[in-house]
C-alpha positions in Angstrom: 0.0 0.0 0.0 1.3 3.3 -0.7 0.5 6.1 2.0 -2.9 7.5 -0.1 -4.2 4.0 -0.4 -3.5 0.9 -2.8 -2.0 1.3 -6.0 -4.5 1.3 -8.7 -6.9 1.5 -6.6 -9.3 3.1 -9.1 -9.8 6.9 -10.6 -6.3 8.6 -11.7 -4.3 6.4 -9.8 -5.7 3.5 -12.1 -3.8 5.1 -15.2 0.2 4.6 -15.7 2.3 7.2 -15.1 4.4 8.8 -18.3 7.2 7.4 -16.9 5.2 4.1 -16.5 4.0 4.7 -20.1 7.6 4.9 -21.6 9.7 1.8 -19.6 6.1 -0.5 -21.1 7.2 0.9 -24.3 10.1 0.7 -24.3 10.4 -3.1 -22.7 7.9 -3.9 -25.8 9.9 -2.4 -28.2 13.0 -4.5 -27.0 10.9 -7.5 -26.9 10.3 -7.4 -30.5 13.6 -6.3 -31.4 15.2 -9.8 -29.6 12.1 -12.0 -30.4 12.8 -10.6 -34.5 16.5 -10.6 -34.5 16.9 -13.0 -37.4 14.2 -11.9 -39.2 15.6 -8.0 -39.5 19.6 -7.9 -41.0 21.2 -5.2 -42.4 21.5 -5.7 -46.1 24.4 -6.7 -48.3 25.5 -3.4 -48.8 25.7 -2.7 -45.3 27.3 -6.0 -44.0 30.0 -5.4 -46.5 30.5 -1.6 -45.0 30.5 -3.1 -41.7 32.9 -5.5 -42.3 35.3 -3.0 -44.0 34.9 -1.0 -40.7 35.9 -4.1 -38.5 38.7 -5.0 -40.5 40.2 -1.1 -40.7 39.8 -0.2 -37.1 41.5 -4.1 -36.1 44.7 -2.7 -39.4 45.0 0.5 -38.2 44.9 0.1 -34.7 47.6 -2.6 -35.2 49.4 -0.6 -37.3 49.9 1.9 -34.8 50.8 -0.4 -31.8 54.0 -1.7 -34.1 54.5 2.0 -34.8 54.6 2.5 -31.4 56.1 -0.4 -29.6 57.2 -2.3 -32.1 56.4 -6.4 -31.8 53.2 -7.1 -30.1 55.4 -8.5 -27.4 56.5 -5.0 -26.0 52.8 -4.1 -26.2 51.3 -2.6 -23.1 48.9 -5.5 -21.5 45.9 -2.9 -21.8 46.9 -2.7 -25.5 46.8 -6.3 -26.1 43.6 -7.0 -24.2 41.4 -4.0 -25.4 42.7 -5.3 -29.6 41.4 -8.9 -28.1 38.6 -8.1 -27.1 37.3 -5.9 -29.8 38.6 -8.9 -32.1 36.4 -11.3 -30.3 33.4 -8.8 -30.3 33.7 -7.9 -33.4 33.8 -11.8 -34.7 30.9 -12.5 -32.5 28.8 -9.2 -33.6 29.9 -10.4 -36.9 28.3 -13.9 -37.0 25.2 -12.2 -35.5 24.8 -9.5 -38.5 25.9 -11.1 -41.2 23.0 -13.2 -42.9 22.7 -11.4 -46.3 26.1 -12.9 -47.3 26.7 -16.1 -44.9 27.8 -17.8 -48.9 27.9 -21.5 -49.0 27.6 -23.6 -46.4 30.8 -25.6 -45.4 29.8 -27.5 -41.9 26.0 -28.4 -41.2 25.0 -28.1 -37.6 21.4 -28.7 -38.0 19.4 -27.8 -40.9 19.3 -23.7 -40.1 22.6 -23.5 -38.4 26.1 -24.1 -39.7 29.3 -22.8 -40.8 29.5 -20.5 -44.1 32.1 -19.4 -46.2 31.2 -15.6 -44.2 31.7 -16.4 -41.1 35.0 -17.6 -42.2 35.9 -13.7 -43.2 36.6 -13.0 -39.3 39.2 -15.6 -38.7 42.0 -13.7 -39.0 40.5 -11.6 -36.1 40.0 -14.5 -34.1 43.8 -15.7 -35.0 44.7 -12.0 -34.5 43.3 -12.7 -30.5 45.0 -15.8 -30.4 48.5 -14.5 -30.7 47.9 -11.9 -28.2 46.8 -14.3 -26.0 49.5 -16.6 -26.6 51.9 -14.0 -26.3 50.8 -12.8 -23.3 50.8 -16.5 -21.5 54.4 -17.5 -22.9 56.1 -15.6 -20.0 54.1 -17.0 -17.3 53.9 -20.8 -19.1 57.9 -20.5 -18.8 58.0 -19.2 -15.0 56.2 -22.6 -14.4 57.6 -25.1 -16.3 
């Protein structure tokens, strides 16, 4: 009970607020965006644009650490993580947006999921990750062993 009586109770205090009005609408409007997420892609046109961005900002932002520091061993540790984990984002935003040119199928999971010739186009991101990773564990494999 709130202190004028139970909510809802009947007259005004029956009706939502604005703000009550605006969180329904907007909790309904990300329902249908997640309930609709395969159905709604951004087009060819768009996938390629997005992929272009992915793959310059992962180049150039490389680029400039080995301008910088030289080999990705000298790298700061932030360096290395933040380039990670924008490669493993990226790959995984990737595989989520790219259904107007997923290409031929090369693995069948099950008859609507599988692996496709443009999925394949972020594996040098994910190889990309896996050096840094590797290069950052080499130092502390050799301390143990």
């Amino acid at each position: 009970m709130g202190p004028t009586g139970p909510p809802f109770s009947g007259g005004a205090a029956a009706r939502p607020t604005p703000g009550h009005r605006t969180l329904l609408s907007v909790s309904s409007f990300l329902g249908d965006l997640l309930s609709n997420a395969a159905a709604r892609g951004p087009s060819a046109r768009e996938c390629a644009a997005l992929f272009v961005l992915f793959a310059a900002t992962l180049v150039g932002w490389t680029s400039l650490a080995i301008a910088r520091w030289g080999l990705p061993q000298y790298w700061p540790v932030v360096q290395r993580l933040a380039l990670v984990l924008v490669s493993v984002g990226g790959s995984l935003s990737w595989w989520w947006v790219n259904a107007s040119v997923e290409g031929r199928p090369i693995v069948h999971v099950s008859y609507n999921h599988g692996l496709t010739t443009g999925d394949l186009l972020v594996a040098p991101a994910l190889l990309l990750a896996a050096l840094l990773i590797v290069i950052q564990a080499a130092p502390l494999v050799r301390r143990v062993a």
